[in-house]
C-alpha positions in Angstrom: 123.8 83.0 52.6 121.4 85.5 50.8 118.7 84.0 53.4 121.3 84.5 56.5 121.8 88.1 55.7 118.1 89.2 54.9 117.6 87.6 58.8 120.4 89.7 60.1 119.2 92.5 58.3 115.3 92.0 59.9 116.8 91.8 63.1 118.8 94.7 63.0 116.3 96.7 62.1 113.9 95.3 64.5 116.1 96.3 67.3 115.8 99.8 68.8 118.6 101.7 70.4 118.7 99.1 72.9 117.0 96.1 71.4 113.8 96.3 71.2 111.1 98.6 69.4 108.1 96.6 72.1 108.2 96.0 75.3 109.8 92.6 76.4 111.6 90.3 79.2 114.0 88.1 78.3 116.3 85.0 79.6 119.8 85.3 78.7 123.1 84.0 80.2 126.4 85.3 80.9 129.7 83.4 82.0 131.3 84.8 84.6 134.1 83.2 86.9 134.5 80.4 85.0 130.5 79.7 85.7 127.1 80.3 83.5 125.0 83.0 85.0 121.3 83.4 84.2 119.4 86.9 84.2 116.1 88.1 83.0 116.2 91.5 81.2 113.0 93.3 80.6 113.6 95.9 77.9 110.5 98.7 78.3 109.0 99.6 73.7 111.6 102.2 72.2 114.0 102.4 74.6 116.6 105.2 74.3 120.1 104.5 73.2 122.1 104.7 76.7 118.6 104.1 79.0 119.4 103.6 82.7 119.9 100.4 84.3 118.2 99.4 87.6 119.6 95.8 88.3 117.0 94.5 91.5 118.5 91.3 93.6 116.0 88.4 94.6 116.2 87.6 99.0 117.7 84.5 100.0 116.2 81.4 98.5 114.3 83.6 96.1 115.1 84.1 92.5 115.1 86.3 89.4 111.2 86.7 89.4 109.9 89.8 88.0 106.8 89.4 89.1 108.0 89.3 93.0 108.9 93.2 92.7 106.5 94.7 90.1 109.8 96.9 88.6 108.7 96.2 85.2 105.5 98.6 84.9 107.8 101.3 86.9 110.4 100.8 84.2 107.4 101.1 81.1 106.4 104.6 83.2 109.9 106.1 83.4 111.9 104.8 80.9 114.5 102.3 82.1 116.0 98.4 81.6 115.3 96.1 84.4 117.6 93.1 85.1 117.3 90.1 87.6 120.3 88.4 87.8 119.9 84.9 89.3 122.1 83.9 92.6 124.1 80.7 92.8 123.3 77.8 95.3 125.2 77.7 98.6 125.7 74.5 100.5 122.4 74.7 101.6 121.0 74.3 98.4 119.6 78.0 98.2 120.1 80.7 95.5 121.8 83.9 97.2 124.3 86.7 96.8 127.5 85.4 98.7 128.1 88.6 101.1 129.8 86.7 103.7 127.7 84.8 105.7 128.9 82.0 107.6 127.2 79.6 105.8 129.1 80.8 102.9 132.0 80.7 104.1 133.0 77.4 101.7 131.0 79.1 98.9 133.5 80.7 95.6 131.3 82.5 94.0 132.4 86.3 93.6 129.2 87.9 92.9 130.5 91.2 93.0 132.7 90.4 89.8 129.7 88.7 88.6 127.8 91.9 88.7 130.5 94.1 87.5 130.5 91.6 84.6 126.7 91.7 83.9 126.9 95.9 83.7 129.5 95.5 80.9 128.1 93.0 79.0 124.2 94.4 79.0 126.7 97.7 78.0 127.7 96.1 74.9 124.8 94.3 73.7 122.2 96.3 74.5 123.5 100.0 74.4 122.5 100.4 78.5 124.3 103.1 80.2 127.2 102.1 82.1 127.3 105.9 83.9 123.4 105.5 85.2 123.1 102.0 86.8 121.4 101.6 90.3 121.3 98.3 92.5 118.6 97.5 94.3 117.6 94.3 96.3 115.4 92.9 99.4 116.8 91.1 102.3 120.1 89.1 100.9 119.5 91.5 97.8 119.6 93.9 100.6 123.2 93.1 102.3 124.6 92.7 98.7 123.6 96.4 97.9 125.8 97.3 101.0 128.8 95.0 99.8 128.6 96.8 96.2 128.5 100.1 98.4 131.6 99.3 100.1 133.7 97.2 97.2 132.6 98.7 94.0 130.9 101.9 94.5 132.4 103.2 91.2 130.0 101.1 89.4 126.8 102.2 90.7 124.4 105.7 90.7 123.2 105.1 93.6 122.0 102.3 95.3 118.6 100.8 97.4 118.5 97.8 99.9 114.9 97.3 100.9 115.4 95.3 104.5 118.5 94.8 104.0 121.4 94.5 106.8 125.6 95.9 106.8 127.3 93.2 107.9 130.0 94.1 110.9 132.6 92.9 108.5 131.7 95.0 105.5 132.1 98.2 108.2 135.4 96.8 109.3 136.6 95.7 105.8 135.7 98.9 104.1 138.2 100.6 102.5 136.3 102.7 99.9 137.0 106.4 99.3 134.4 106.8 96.7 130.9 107.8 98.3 127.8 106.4 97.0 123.9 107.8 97.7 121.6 104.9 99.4 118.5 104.7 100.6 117.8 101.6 103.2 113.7 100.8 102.9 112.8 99.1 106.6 110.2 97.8 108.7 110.7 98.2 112.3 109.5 94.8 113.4 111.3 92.9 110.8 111.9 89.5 112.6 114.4 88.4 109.7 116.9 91.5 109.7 116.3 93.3 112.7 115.4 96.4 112.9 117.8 96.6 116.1 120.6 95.0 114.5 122.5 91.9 115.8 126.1 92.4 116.9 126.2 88.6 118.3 125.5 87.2 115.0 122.6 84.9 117.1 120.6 84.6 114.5 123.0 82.8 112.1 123.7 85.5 109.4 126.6 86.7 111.0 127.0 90.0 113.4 125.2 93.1 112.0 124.3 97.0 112.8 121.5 98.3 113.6 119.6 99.7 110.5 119.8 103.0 111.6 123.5 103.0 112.3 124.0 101.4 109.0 122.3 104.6 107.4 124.2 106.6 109.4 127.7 105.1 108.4 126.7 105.9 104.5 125.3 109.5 105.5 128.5 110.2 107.1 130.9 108.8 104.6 128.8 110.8 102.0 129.3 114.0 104.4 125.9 114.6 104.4 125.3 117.7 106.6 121.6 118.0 106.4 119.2 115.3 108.5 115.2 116.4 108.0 112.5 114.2 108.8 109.0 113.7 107.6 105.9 111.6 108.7 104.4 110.6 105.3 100.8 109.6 104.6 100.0 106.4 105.6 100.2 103.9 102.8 97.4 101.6 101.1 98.8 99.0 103.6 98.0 101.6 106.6 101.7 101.4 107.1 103.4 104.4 108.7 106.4 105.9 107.3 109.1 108.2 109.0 111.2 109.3 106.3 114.8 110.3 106.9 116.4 111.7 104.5 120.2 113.2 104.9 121.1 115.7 102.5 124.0 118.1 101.7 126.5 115.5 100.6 129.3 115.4 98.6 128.4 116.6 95.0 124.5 116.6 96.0 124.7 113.2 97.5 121.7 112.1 99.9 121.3 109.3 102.2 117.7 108.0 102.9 116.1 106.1 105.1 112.3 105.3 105.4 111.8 103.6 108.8 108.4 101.8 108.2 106.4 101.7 111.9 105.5 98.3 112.6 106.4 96.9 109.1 107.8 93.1 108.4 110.2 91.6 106.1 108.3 92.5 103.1 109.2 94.3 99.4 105.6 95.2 98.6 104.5 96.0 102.5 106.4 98.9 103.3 103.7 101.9 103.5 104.6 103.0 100.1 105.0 102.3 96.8 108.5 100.5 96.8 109.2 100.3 93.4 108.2 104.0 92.4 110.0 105.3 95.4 113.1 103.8 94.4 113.1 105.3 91.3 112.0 108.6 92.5 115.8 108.2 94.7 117.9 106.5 91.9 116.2 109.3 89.1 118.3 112.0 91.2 121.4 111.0 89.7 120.4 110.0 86.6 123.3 112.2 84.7 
């Protein structure tokens, strides 16, 4: 017993605010609906009691890679937890956030639950701030950032799809009165979610708006009043970016959109530094 509680003791003091007094990543589980979740937390050396969250979603068939996004070494700069959760399987045997496509349509996962779930319990475990948590995510990541926008804004900061789409039934569905800031990051010849949209649905995932009408919806439902546009410099992939950025929202919310000229379905190809410029949004509302 003696030996137990000297452990215990040398583990608790070990731990910083949050867990850690050096810089780690970690695989951890959570149940959720009845099913055993897996995530990968990476905990930056002496993190504040109450750091911000940024949780990032793999694409479809992906999963809870670190290395695919590079967030850790923007989290060791600015101060902040990363999580990956890991997406279920579908019926075709792929991990993915269930956001309605039709090839989900047999699928009863509730990963919106599931993430609500995740916020709490890194909240209790690991002293993470449940007031500053951001969502970001690329391609299905992506759409799942605009379900959370639409279902469960209360839980998020702000939020970040990187070529990501907003399904015609989220817009239809949406019932929310609570606006969130979001800032869409997109290529304009992104074969995979189009650019231009697909109201038909041809392409399988179900009909969708067009990015910049997506954008639009959350700049208007924030009451952004402001629209300013900017050519930044052209990135270390010679990638163009127009940046739109809607401003003047409720309580100083913004809506942004960097429309990458020519760019693909792609996190790290984008014209800028993805990672760092989603911080540099979500780091406005840090409160």
């Amino acid at each position: 017993m003696k030996v137990l509680l000297k452990t215990m003791l040398a583990a608790l003091l070990l731990l910083g605010a949050t867990g850690v007094t050096a810089q780690e990543t970690r695989t951890e589980t959570l149940r959720s609906g009845g099913v055993e979740r897996t995530y990968r937390l990476h905990l930056p050396a002496n993190l504040p009691d109450n750091a911000p969250l940024v949780i990032v979603l793999h694409g479809y068939g992906g999963d809870a890679n670190p290395e695919a996004f590079g967030m850790n070494a923007t989290a060791d700069r600015h101060g902040f937890a990363v999580c990956y959760p890991q997406g279920e399987r579908d019926s075709r045997g792929k991990r993915c956030w269930n956001v309605g496509y039709p090839s989900q349509a047999e699928m009863p996962i509730d990963d919106v639950q599931f993430l609500e779930d995740l916020i709490g319990h890194l909240h209790r475990h690991y002293g993470l701030s449940r007031r500053n948590v951001f969502c970001t995510g690329m391609s299905n990541g992506g759409d799942m950032c605009y379900l959370l926008a639409a279902q469960r804004p209360d839980l998020f900061a702000a939020l970040g799809p990187v070529a990501g789409f907003m399904s015609v039934a989220i817009l239809r569905e949406d019932k929310s009165l609570q606006p969130v800031p979001l800032f869409e990051i997109h290529g304009t010849a992104d074969p995979t979610t189009r650019w231009e949209g697909d109201l038909t649905g041809e392409d399988g995932w179900g009909a969708y708006l067009p990015i910049p009408m997506a954008v639009g919806y959350w700049a208007a439902k924030n009451k952004c009043l402001e629209h300013r546009i900017d050519t930044l410099p052209r990135g270390a992939d010679g990638l163009q970016v127009i940046a739109h950025r809607y401003t003047g929202g409720t309580d100083g919310n913004e809506v942004w959109l960097y429309e990458t000229l020519g760019g693909k379905h792609s996190w790290k190809k984008t014209g800028v530094d993805t990672c760092e410029e989603l911080w540099r949004f979500f780091s406005r509302y840090v409160r």
